[in-house]
Structure formats: C-alpha cells, structure tokens
N, C-alpha and C positions, 0 to 999 in steps of 0.2 A: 544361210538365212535362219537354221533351225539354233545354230549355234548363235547368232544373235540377239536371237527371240529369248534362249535360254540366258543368257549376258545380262538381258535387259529384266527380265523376269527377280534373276536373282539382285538385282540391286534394287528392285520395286520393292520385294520383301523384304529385304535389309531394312529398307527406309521405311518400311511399316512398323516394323519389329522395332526401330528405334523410336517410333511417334507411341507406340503402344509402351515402351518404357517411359519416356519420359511424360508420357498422362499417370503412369503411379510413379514415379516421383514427384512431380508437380499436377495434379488434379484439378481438372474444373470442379470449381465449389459453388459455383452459380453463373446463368448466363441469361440472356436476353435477345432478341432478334440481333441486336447492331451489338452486340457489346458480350465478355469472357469474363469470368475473374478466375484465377486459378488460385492454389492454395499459397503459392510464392508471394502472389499479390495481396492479399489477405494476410499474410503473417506483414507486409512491409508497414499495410495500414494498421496494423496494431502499432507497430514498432514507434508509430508518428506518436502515436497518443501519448499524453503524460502517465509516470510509470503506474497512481492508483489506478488509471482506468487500464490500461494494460494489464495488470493482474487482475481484474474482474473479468474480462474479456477472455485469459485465458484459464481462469475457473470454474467460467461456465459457460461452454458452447453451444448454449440457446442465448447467448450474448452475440456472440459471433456469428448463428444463424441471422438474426435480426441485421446486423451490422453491415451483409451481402445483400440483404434483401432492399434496405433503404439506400444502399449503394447504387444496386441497378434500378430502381423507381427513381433515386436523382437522376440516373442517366437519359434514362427514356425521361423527365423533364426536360432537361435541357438540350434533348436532341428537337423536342419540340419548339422549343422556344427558339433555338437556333433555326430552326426550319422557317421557323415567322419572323427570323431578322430582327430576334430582339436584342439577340448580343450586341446590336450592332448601333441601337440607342443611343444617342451620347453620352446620356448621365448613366447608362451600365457601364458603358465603356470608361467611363473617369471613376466608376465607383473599383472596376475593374485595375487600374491605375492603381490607386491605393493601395488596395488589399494586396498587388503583385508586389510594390514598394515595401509592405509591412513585412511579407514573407522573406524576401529577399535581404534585407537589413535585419532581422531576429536571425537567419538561420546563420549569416554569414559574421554574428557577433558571437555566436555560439559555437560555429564547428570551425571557422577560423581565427578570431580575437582570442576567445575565453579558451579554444584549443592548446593554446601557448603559456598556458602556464601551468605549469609545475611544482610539485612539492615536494623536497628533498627528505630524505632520513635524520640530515641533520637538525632540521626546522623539525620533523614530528616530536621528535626526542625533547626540542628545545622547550615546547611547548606543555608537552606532558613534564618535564623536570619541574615549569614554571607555575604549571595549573594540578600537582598532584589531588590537590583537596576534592577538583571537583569529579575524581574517578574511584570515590568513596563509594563500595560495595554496601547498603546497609543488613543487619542481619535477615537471616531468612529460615524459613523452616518448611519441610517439605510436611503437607497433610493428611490427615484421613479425619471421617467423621460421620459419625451417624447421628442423623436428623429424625427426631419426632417432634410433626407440627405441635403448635401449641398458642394459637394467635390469642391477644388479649380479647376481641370480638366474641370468641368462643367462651360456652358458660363454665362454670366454677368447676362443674362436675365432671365436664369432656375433660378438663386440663390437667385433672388431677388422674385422670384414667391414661390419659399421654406420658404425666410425669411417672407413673408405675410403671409402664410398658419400658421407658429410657433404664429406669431402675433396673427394671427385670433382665434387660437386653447387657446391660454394666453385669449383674451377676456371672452371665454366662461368658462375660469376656475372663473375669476374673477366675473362672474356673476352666480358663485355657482354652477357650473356641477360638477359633481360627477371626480376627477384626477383619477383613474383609468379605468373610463368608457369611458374617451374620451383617452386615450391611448390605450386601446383596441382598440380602433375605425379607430384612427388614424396616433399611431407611426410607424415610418420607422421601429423599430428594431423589428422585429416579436415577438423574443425569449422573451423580456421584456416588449412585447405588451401583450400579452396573460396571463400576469400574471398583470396586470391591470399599467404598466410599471416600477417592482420591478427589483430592481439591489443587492439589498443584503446588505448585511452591508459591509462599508467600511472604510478603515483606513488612515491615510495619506501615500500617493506613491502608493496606489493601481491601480491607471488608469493610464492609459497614456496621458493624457490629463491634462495639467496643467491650462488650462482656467477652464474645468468643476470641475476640484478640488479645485480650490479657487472658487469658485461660491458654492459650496457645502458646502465648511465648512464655508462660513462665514454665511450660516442660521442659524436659529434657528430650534427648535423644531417646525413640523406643518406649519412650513414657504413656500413659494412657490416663484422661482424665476423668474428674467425676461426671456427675450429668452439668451439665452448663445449662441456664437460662438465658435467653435473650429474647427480643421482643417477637421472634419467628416459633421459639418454641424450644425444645430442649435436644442440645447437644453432646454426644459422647466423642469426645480427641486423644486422636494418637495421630504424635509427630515421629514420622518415619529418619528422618534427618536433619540435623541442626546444624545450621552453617554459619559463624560468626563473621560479625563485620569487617572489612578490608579492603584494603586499598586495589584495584586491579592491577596489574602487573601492564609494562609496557606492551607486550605481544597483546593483550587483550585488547588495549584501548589505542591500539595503533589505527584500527580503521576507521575508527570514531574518529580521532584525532585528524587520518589525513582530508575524508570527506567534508569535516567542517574549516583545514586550514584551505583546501580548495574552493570551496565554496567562497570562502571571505576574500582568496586572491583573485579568483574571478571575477568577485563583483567591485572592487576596488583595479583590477585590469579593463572594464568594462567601463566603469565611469570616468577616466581618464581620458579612453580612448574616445568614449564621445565627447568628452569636454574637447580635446583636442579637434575633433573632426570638427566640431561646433565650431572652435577658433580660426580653424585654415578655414573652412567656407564661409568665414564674414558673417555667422549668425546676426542677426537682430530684430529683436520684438520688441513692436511697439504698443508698451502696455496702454497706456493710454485710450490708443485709438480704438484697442480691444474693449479695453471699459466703458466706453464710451465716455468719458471724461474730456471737458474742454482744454484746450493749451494754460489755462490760467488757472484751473485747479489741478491739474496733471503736473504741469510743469516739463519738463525734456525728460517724459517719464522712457527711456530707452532703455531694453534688457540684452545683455552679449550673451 
C-alpha cells in the first residue's frame, strides 16, 4: 500500500512539474470566469492580422495588452447573448452564414489557390534582364549638420545674431574641432544634435529644402560647407560619404523582384480560378432586375 501510495505520489508530481513547465512556456496572459488566453493564443491572433498591424502590435505591448482585454469582454458578450438565445435568431444566423462563406472562400483562395504558385530563378533573372532601368540606384550622400534657427518671423536683429553664431561655430570647425562634438554642443536641431549632427543618408528630393540640397550635393566626400541659408535658418554640412548613382546588382534586387513577380502570379492565378469556378457553377446575374430596369429598356440584360 505504502509502496503504491508512493507510485502514485511520484507521478502526481511528475504531472505538476509538467503543468508548471508548460505555464512558462505557454502563459496565461489573461482570463475570465468561462474563458483562458494563453500567450500561444495571442501570438496566433496576431499572426491573423495584416502584417502593418501585426508589427504595431508587436512594438508596443500596451497594443497587445488592450487586444486580450477586448478579447475577453467579447467573450463574456457573447457568452451572454448566447445565454439569451440570440445566436439563435434567424437573421444572426443567416448573417452568421455569410460571414462563415466569406472566411472560408478568402482563406481557401489564399493558403490553397494562390499557395501554388511559384516563381522560378529563371523568371527573376528574366525579369530584372528586361526591367534593368527600373533598379536605378540614384546618388546619395551620407550627412551631418549643424542647425542655427533663423525663421524669417524673427526680427532683423535676432537673425543676424544666428548668422554670427553659424559663423563663429564654421571658424572653430576650420581650425580642427572635432563636427560632431560642436554639434552636440551646439545645434539648434536637438534630434541630430545628439547623434553628433547625423541626418542619414540621403537622396535627391529628400528634404525640403532646396538651398541645403544643392549645398549638399555639390560636396565632396569629407567636405565641410560654408554657412547655408534656408528658410529654417542657417546651416553648417559635412558629407561623411558620397555614393554614386547605379544600377543594383541582381542579388540586391532579387527579393524585390521575386515578391512583386508573386504577387502579379497570384493575382492573375486567382482571377482565373474564379472566372473558372464562376463558369462550372452556371453563374448568372441579372442586371436588369438588379437595376430595376423594365424588360424594354433593359433588354436580355444577362451577366455570366
């Protein structure tokens, strides 16, 4: 007896030790009197959503808090309603019908029609050989810059105290301080102060500003400019790297390419297959009766 009692003991713990693992690998992330969601569950319902909202959801886990919480307040709805036999209405239940039809026909054009097609290496190649032009790199230039506001709003006097200060700031580059240590120090623009006055790489049209865009690209490499005017105030630039214009190379533009020749097979494998499905089930609408149009102005308006 004692020895069965111990038998039984150890496989009760077993079977704890297993429920206590598998709660940290799978955790409940919210629950309700009738109803669980564990974190398996919750990553699947992300998974459903279209991919923007999918990466907001998981960027910001007060997205995802919300997303359980309105989960289980649906639930406990419709545990009520189903309590009161509303499910069971006719026109829920035909509205019910539809919406199960919509799901069913979208998922099954998706993870079974549009699943079957394929894009070969020879088609990417083919495509990129035929469409080189349109994997034209244009030029770019990697940035720094130091900002003193200078709005035309502001009087004669402040602007001219701005323009001194750009001046003064330009001397001390000139006589070898460190461009990103006096832009820390110094620039108006906080955001690109703090990163020693980086602005990113950029391309032609990417600012708004077409004084500091021609000031930009006509440096060089390592070049540093004079003070720039534009209509925000005056700027000091140094282009860290200058990268000329060019064609991207196959490896580059292979995933561009194959994304967009799947996409286009897809949807030309999709319309087909409905027009087909349409054909075998004897579609036909009658416009007419839709329009409300008489047989005498309609005519044998009939759609296959």
């Amino acid at each position: 007896m004692f020895v069965k009692l111990a038998i039984g003991t150890t496989f009760l713990l077993a079977a704890l030790n297993g429920i206590a693992k598998a709660d940290e690998i799978n955790p409940v992330v919210g629950k309700s009197t009738d109803y669980t969601i564990r974190a398996a569950d919750l990553e699947r319902l992300v998974a459903a959503q279209p991919v923007d909202i999918q990466n907001k959801l998981r960027d910001e886990p007060a997205l995802k808090v919300n997303l359980v919480k309105q989960l289980l307040t649906q639930k406990a709805v419709v545990a009520l309603a189903r309590k009161e036999g509303f499910d069971r209405k006719p026109d829920v239940v035909e509205q019910l019908g539809h919406v199960i039809d919509d799901y069913i026909a979208r998922e099954y054009l998706i993870k079974v029609v549009a699943a079957k097609v394929t894009v070969t290496d020879d088609e990417l190649k083919k495509y990129y050989k035929e469409n080189t032009g349109k994997f034209l790199i244009p030029e770019q230039i990697k940035v720094r810059h130091i900002f003193i506001e200078a709005t035309k709003e502001m009087m004669a006097e402040d602007k001219n105290t701005s323009f001194l200060k750009a001046e003064t700031l330009l001397e001390r580059l000139k006589k070898g301080e460190d461009f990103a240590k006096v832009a820390q120090e110094a620039s108006d623009d906080i955001d690109s102060g703090k990163k020693g006055g980086e602005l990113g790489t950029l391309s032609p049209g990417a600012t708004s500003s077409e004084e500091f865009e021609k000031a930009a690209f006509a440096l060089k490499s390592g070049d540093i400019s004079g003070v720039v005017e534009t209509p925000y105030g005056y700027h000091i630039i140094k282009i860290d790297e200058r990268r000329e214009k060019r064609t991207a190379t196959f490896d580059e533009a292979r995933e561009y390419i194959r994304k967009k020749l799947q996409s286009d097979y897809e949807a030309t494998r999709l319309q087909e297959f409905m027009e087909t499905a349409s054909k075998n089930a004897g579609v036909e609408v009658f416009a007419d009766r839709i329009s409300g149009k008489n047989d005498g102005e309609a005519g044998n308006d009939k759609q296959q």
